[in-house]
Chimera marker file (.cmm) of the C-alpha trace (Angstrom):
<marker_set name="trace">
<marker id="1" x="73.009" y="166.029" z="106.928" r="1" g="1" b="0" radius="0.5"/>
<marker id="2" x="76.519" y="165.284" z="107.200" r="1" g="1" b="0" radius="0.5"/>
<marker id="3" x="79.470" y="166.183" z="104.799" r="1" g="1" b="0" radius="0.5"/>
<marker id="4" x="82.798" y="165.190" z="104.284" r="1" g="1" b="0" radius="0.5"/>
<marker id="5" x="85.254" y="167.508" z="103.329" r="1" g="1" b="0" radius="0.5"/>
<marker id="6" x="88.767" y="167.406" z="101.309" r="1" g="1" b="0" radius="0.5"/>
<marker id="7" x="91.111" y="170.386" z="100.275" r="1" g="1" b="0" radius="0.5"/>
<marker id="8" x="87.840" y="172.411" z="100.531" r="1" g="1" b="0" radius="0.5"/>
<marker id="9" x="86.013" y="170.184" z="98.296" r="1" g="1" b="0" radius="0.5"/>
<marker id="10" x="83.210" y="168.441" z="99.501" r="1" g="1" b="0" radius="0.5"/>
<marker id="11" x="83.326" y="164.504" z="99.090" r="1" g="1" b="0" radius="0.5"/>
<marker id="12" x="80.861" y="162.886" z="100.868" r="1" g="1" b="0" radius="0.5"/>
<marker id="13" x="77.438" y="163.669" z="101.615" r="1" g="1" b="0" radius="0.5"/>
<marker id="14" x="74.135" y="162.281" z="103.645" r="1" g="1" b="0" radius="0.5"/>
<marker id="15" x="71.132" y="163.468" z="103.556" r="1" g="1" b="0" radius="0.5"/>
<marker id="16" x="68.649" y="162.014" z="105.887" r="1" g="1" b="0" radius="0.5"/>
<marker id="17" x="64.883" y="162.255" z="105.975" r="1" g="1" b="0" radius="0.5"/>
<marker id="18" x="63.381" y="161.252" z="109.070" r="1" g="1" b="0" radius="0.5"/>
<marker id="19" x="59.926" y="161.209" z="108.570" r="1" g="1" b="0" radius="0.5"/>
<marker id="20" x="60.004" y="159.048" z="105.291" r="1" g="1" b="0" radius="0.5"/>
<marker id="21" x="62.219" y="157.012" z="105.940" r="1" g="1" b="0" radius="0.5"/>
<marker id="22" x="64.943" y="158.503" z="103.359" r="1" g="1" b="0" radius="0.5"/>
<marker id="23" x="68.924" y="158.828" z="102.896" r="1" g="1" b="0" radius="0.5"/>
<marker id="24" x="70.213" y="160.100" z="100.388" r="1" g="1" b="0" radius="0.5"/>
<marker id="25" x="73.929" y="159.506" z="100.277" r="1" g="1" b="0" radius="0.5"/>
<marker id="26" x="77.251" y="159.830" z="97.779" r="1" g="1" b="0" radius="0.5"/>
<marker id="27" x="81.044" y="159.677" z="98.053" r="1" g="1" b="0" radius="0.5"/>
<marker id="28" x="83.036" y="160.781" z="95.570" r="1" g="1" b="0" radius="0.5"/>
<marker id="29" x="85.031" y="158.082" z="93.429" r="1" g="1" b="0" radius="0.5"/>
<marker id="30" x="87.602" y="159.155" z="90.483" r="1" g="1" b="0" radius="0.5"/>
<marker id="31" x="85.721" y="157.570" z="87.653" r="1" g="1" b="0" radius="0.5"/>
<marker id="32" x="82.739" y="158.940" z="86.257" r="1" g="1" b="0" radius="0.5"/>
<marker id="33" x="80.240" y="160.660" z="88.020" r="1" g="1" b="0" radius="0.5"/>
<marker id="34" x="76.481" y="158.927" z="88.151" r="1" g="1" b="0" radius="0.5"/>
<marker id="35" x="74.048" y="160.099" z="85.910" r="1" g="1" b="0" radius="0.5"/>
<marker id="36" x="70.536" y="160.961" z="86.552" r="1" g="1" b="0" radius="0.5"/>
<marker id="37" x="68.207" y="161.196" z="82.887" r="1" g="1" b="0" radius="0.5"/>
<marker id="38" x="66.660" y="164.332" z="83.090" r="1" g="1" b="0" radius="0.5"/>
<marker id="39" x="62.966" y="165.483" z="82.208" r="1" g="1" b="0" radius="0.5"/>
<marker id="40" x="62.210" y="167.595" z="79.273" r="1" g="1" b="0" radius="0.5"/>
<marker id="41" x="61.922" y="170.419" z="81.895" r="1" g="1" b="0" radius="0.5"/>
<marker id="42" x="63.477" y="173.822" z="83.378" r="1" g="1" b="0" radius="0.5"/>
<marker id="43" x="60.481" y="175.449" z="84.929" r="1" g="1" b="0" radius="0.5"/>
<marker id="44" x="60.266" y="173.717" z="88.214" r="1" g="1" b="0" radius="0.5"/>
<marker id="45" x="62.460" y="175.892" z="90.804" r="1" g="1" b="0" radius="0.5"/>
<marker id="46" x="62.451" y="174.692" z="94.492" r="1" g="1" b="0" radius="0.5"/>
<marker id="47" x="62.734" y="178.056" z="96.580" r="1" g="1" b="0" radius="0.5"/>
<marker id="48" x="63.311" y="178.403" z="100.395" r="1" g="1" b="0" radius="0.5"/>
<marker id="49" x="59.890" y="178.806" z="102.438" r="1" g="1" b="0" radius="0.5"/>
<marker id="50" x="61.575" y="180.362" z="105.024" r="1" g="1" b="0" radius="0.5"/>
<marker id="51" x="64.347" y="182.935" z="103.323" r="1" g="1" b="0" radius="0.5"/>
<marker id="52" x="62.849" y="183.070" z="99.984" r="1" g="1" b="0" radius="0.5"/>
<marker id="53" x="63.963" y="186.992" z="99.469" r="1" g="1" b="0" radius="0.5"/>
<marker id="54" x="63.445" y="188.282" z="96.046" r="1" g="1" b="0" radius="0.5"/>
<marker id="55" x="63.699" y="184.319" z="94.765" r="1" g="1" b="0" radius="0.5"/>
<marker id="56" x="59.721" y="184.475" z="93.680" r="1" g="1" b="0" radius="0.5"/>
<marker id="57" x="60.421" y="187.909" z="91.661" r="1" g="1" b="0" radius="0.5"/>
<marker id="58" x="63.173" y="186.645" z="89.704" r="1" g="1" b="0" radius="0.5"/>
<marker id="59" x="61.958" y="183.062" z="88.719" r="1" g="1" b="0" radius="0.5"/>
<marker id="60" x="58.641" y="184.894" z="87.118" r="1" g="1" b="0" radius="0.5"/>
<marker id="61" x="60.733" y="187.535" z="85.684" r="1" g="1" b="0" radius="0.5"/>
<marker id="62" x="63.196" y="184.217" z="83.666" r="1" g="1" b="0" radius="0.5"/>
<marker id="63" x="61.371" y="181.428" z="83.864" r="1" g="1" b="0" radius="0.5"/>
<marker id="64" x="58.017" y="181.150" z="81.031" r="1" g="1" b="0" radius="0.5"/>
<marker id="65" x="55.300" y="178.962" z="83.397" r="1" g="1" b="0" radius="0.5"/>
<marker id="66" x="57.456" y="178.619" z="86.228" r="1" g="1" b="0" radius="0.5"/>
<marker id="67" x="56.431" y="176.316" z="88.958" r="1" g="1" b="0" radius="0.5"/>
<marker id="68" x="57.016" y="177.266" z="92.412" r="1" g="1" b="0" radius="0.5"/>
<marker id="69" x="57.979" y="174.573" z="95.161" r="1" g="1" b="0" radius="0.5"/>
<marker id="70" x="58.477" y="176.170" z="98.698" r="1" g="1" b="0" radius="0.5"/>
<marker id="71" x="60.304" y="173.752" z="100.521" r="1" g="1" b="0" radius="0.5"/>
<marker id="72" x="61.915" y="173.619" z="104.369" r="1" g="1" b="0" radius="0.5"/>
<marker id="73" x="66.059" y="172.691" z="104.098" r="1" g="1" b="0" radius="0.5"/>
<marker id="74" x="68.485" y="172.314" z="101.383" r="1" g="1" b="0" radius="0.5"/>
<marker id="75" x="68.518" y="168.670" z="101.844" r="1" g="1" b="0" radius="0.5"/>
<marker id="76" x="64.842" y="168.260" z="101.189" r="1" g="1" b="0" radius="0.5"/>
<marker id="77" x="65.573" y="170.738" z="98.108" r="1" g="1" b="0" radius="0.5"/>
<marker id="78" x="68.929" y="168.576" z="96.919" r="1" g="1" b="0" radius="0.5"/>
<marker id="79" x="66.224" y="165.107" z="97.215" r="1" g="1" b="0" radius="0.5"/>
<marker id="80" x="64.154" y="167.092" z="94.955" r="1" g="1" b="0" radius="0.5"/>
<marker id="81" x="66.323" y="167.863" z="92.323" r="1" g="1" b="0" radius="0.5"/>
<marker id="82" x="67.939" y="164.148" z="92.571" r="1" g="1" b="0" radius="0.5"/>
<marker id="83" x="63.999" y="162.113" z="92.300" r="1" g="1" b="0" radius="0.5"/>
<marker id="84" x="63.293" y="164.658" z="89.168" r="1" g="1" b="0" radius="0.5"/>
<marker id="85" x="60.792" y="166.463" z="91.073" r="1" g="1" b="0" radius="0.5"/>
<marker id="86" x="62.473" y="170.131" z="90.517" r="1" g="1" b="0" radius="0.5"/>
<marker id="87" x="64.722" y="171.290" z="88.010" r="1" g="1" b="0" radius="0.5"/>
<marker id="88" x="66.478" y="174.173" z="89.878" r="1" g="1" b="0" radius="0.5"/>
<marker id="89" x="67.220" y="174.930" z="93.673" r="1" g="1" b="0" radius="0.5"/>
<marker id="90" x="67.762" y="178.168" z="93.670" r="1" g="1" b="0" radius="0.5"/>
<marker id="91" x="68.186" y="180.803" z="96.842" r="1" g="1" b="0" radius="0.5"/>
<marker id="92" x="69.145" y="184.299" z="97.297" r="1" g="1" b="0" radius="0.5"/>
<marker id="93" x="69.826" y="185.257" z="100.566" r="1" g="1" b="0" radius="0.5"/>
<marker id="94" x="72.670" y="184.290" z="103.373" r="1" g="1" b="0" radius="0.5"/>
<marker id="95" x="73.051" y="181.026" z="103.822" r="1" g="1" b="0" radius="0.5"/>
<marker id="96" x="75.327" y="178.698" z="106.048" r="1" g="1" b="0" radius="0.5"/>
<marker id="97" x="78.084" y="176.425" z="104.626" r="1" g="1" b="0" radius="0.5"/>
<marker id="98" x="77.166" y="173.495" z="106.838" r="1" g="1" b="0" radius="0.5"/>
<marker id="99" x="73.367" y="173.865" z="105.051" r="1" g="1" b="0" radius="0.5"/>
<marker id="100" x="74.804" y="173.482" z="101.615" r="1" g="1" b="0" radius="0.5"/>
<marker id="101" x="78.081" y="171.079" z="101.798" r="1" g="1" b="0" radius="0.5"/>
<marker id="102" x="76.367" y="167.461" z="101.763" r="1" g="1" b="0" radius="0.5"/>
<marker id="103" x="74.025" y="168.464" z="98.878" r="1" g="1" b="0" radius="0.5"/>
<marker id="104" x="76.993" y="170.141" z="97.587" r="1" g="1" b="0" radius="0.5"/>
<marker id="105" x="78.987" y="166.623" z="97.306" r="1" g="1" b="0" radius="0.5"/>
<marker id="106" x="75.882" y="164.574" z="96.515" r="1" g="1" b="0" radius="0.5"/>
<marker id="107" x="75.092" y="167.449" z="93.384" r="1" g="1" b="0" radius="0.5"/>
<marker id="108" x="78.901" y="166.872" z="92.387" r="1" g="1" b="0" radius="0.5"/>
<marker id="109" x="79.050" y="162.610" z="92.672" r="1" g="1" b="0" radius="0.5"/>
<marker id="110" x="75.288" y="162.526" z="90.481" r="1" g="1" b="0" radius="0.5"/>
<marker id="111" x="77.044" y="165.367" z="88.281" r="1" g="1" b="0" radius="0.5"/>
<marker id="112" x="74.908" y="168.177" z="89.232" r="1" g="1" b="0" radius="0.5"/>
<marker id="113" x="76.539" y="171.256" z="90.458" r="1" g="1" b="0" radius="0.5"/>
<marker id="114" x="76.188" y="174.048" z="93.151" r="1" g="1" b="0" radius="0.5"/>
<marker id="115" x="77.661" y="177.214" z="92.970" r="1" g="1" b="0" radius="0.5"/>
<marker id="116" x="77.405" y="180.762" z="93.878" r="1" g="1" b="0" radius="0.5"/>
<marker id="117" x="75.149" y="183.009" z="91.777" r="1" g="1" b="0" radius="0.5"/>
<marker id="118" x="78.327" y="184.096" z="90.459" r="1" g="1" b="0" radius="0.5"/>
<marker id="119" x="79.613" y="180.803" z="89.959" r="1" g="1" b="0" radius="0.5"/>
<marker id="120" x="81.935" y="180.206" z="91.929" r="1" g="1" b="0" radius="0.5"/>
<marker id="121" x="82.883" y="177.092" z="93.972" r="1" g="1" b="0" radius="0.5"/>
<marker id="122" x="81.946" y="177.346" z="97.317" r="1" g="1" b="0" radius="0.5"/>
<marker id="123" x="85.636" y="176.666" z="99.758" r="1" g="1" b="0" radius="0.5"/>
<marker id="124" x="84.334" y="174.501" z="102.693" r="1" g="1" b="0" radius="0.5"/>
<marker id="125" x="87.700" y="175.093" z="103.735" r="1" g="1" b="0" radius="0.5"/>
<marker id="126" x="87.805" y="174.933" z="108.001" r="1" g="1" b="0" radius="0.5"/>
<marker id="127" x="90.442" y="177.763" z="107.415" r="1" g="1" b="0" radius="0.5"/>
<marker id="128" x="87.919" y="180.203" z="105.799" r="1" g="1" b="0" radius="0.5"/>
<marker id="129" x="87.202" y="182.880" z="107.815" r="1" g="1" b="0" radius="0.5"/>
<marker id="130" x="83.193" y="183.285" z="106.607" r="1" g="1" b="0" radius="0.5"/>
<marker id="131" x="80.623" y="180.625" z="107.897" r="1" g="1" b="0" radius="0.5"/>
<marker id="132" x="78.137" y="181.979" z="104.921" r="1" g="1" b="0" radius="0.5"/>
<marker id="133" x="77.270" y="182.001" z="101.208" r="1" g="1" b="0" radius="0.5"/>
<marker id="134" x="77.302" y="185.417" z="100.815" r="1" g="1" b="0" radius="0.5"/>
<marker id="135" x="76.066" y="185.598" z="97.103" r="1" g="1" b="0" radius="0.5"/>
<marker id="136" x="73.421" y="183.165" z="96.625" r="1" g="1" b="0" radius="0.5"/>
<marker id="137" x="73.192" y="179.700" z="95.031" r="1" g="1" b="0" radius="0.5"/>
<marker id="138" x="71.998" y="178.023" z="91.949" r="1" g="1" b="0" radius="0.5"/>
<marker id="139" x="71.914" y="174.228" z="92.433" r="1" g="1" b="0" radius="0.5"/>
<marker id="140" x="71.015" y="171.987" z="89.423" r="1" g="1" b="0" radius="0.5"/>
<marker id="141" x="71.478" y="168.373" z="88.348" r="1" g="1" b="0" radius="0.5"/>
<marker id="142" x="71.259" y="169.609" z="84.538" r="1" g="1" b="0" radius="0.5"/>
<marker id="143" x="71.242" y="172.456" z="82.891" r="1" g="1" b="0" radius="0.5"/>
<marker id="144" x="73.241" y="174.374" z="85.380" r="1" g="1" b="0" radius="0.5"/>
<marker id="145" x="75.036" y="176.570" z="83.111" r="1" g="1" b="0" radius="0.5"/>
<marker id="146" x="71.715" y="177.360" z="81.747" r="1" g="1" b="0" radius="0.5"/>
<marker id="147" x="70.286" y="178.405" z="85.119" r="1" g="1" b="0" radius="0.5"/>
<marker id="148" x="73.572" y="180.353" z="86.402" r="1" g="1" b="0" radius="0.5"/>
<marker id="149" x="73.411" y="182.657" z="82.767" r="1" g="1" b="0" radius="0.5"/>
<marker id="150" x="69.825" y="183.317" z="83.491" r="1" g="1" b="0" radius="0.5"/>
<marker id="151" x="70.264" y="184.527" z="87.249" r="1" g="1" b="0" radius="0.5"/>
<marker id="152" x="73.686" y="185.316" z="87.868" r="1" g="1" b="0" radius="0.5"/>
<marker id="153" x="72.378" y="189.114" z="87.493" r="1" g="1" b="0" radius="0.5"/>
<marker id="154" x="71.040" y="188.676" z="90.475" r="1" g="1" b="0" radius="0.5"/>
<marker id="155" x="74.172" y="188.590" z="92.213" r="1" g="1" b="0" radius="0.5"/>
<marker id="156" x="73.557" y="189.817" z="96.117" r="1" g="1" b="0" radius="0.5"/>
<link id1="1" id2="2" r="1" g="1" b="0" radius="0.2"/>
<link id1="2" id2="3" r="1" g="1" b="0" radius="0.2"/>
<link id1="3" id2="4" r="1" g="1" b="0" radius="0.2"/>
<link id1="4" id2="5" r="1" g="1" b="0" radius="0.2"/>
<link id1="5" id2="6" r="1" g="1" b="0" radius="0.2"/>
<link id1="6" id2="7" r="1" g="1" b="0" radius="0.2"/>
<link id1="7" id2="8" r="1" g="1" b="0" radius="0.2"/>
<link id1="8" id2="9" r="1" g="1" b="0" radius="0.2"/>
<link id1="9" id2="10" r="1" g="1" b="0" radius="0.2"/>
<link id1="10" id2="11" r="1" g="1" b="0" radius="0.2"/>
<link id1="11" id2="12" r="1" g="1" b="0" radius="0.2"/>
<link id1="12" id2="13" r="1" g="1" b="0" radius="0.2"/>
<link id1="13" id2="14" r="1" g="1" b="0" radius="0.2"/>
<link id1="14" id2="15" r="1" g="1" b="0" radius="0.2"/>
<link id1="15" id2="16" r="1" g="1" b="0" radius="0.2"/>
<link id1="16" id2="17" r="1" g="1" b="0" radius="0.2"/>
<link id1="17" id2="18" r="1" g="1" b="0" radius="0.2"/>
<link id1="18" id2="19" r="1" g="1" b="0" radius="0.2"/>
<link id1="19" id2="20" r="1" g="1" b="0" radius="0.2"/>
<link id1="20" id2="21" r="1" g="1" b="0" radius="0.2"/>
<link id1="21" id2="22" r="1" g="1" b="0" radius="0.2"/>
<link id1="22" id2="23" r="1" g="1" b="0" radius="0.2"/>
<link id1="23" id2="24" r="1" g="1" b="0" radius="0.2"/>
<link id1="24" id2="25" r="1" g="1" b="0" radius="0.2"/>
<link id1="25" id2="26" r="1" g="1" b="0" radius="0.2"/>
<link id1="26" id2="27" r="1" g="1" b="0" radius="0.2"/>
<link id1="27" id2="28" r="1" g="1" b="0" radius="0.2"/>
<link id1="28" id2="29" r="1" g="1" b="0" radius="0.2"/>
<link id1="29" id2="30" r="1" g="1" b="0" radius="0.2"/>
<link id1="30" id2="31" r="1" g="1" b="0" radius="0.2"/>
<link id1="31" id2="32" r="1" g="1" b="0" radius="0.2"/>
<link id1="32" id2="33" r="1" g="1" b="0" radius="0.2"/>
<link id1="33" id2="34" r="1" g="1" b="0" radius="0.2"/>
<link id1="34" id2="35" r="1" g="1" b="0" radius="0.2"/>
<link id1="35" id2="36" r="1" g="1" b="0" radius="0.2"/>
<link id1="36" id2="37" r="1" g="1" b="0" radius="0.2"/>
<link id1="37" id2="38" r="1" g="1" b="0" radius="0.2"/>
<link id1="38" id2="39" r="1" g="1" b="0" radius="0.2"/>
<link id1="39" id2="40" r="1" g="1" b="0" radius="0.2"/>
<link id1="40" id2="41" r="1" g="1" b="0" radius="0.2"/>
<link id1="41" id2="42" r="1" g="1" b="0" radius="0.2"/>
<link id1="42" id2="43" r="1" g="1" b="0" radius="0.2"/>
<link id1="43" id2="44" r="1" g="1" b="0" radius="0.2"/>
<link id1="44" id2="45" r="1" g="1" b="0" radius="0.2"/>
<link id1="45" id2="46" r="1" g="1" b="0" radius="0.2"/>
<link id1="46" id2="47" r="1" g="1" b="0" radius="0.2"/>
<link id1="47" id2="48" r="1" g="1" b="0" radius="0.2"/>
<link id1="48" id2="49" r="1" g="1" b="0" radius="0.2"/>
<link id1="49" id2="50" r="1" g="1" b="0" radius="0.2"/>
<link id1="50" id2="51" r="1" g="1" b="0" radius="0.2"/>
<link id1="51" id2="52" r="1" g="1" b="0" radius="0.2"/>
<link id1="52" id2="53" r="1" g="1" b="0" radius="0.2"/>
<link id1="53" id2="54" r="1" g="1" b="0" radius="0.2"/>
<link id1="54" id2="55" r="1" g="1" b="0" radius="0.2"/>
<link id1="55" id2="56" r="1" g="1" b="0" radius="0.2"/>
<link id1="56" id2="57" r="1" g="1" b="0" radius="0.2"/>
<link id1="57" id2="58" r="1" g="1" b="0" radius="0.2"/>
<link id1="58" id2="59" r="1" g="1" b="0" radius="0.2"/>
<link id1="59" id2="60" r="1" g="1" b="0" radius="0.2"/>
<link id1="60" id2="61" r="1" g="1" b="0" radius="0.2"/>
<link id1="61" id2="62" r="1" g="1" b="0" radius="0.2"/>
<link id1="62" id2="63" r="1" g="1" b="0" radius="0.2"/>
<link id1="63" id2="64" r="1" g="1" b="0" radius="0.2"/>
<link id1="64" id2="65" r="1" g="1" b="0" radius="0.2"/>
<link id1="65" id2="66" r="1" g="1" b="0" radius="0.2"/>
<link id1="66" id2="67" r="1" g="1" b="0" radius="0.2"/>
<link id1="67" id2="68" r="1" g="1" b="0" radius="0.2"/>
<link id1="68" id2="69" r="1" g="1" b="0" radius="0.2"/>
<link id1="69" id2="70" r="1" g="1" b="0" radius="0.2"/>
<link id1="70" id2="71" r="1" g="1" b="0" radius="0.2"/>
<link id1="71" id2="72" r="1" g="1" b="0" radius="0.2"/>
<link id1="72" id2="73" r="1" g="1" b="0" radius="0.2"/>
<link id1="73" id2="74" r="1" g="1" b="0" radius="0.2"/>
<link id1="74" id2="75" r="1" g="1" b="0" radius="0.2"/>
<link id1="75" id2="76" r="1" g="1" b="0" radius="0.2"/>
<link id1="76" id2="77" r="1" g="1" b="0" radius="0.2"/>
<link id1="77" id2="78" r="1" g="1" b="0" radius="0.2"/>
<link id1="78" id2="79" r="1" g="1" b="0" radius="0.2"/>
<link id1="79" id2="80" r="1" g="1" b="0" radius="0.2"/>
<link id1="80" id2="81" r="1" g="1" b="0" radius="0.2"/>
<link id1="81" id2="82" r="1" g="1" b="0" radius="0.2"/>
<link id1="82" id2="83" r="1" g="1" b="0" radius="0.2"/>
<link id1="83" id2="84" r="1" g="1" b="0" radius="0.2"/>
<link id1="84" id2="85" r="1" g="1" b="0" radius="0.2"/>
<link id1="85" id2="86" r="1" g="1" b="0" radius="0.2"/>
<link id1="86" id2="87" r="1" g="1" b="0" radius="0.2"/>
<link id1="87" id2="88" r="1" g="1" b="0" radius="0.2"/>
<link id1="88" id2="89" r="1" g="1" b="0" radius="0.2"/>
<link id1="89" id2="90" r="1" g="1" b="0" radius="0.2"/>
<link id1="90" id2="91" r="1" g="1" b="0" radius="0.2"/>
<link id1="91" id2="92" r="1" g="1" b="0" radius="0.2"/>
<link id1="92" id2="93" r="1" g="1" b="0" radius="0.2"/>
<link id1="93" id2="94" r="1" g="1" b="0" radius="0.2"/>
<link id1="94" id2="95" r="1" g="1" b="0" radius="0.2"/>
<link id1="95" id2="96" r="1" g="1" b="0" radius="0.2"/>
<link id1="96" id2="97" r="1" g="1" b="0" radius="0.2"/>
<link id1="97" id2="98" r="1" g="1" b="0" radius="0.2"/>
<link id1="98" id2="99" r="1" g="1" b="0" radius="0.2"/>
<link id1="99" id2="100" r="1" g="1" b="0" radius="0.2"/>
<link id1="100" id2="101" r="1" g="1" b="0" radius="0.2"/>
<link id1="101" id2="102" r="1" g="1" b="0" radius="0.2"/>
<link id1="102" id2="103" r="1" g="1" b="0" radius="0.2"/>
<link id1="103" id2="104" r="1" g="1" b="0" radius="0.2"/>
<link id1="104" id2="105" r="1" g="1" b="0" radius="0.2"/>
<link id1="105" id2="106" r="1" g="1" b="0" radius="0.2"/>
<link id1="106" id2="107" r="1" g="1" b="0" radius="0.2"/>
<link id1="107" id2="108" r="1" g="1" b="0" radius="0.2"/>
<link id1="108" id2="109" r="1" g="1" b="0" radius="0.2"/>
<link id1="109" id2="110" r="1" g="1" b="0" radius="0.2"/>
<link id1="110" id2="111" r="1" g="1" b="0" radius="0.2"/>
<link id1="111" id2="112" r="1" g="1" b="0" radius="0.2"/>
<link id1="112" id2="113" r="1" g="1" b="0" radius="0.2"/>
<link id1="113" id2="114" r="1" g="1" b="0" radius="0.2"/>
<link id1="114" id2="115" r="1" g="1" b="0" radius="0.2"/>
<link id1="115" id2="116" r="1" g="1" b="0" radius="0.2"/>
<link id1="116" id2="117" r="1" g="1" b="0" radius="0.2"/>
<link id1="117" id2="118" r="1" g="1" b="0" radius="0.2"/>
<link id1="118" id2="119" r="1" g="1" b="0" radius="0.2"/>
<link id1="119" id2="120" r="1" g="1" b="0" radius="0.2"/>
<link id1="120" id2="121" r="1" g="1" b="0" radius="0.2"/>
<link id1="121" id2="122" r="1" g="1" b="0" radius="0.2"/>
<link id1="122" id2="123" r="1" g="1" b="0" radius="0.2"/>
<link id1="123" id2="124" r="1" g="1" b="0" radius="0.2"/>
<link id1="124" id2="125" r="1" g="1" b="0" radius="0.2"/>
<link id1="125" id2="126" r="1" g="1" b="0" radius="0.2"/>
<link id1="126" id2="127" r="1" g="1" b="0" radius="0.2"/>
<link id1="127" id2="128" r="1" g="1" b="0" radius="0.2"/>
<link id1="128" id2="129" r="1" g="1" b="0" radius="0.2"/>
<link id1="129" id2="130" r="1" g="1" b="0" radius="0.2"/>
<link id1="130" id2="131" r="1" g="1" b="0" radius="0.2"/>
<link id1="131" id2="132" r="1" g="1" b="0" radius="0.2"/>
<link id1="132" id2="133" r="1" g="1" b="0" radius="0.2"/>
<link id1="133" id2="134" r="1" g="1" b="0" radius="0.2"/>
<link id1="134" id2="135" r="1" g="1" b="0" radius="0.2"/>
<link id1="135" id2="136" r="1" g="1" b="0" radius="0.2"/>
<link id1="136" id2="137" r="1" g="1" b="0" radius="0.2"/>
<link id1="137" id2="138" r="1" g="1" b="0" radius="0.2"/>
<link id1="138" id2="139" r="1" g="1" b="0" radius="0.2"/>
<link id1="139" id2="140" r="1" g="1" b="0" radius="0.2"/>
<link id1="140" id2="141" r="1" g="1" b="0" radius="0.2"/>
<link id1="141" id2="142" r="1" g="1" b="0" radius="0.2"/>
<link id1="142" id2="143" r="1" g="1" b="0" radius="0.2"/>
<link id1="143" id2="144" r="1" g="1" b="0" radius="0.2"/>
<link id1="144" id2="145" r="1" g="1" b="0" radius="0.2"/>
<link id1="145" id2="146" r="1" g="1" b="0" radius="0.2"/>
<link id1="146" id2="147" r="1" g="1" b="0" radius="0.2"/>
<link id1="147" id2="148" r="1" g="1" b="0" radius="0.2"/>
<link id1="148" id2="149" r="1" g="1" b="0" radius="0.2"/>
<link id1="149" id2="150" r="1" g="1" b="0" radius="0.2"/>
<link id1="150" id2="151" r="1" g="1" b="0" radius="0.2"/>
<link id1="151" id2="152" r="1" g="1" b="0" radius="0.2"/>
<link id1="152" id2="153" r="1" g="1" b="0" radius="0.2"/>
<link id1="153" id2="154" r="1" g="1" b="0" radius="0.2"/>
<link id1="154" id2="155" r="1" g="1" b="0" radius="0.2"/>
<link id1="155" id2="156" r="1" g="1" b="0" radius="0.2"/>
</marker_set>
């Protein structure tokens, strides 16, 4: 992955999947952002196989028939939400700013978002003391606002 970075703001971002074959890439312009139609769908929530926490727990507590997708990386997790194939990327544990920032700006340029489970914009910011997202992330190309009401409780 690589991201570009303005003001704090993330700009740019590849993705790159070696073993298919697969880039995924977006750089902000200051006209409309692209749009992606969306399924008739909010139950599909890609989860980290490897830090998944209390992720599991809280999807079946919010989510009625809620399909699990373990998945490896948060750019594999970003293509997913981008090809339709999950509705929500959602983690709850520590995780590095590098890991997030291109599917950060690639969410932003298809006009998806990423924020902390409390909302907030992550500051990629090389002046920022913390390397981490400390409080989680809900990552969606729709329905965002719909997904941070439902598991910003969750707050770490």
């Amino acid at each position: 992955m690589f991201c570009i970075v303005e003001k704090g703001r993330p700009r740019a971002g590849i993705i790159y999947k070696p073993f298919k074959n697969q880039t995924l890439a977006s750089f902000y312009e200051k006209k409309t952002p692209k749009k992606i139609n969306r399924l008739q769908s909010r139950n599909r929530v890609v989860v980290s196989r490897s830090h998944a926490g209390s992720v599991i727990e809280y999807v079946g507590e919010n989510i009625k028939d809620a399909q699990i997708i373990p998945a490896g990386g948060s750019g594999y997790k970003t293509m997913s939400l981008i090809s339709n194939q999950a509705d929500l990327y959602l983690h709850t544990t520590k995780i590095k700013k590098w890991d997030v920032c291109a599917p950060d700006a690639i969410l932003s340029n298809f006009n998806g978002r990423l924020t902390t489970l409390a909302g907030e914009e992550i500051n990629y910011s090389s002046e920022q003391s913390e390397s981490k997202v400390v409080n989680g992330l809900v990552a969606a190309l729709h329905d965002h606002q719909f997904f941070l009401q439902t598991f910003q409780k969750y707050k770490i």
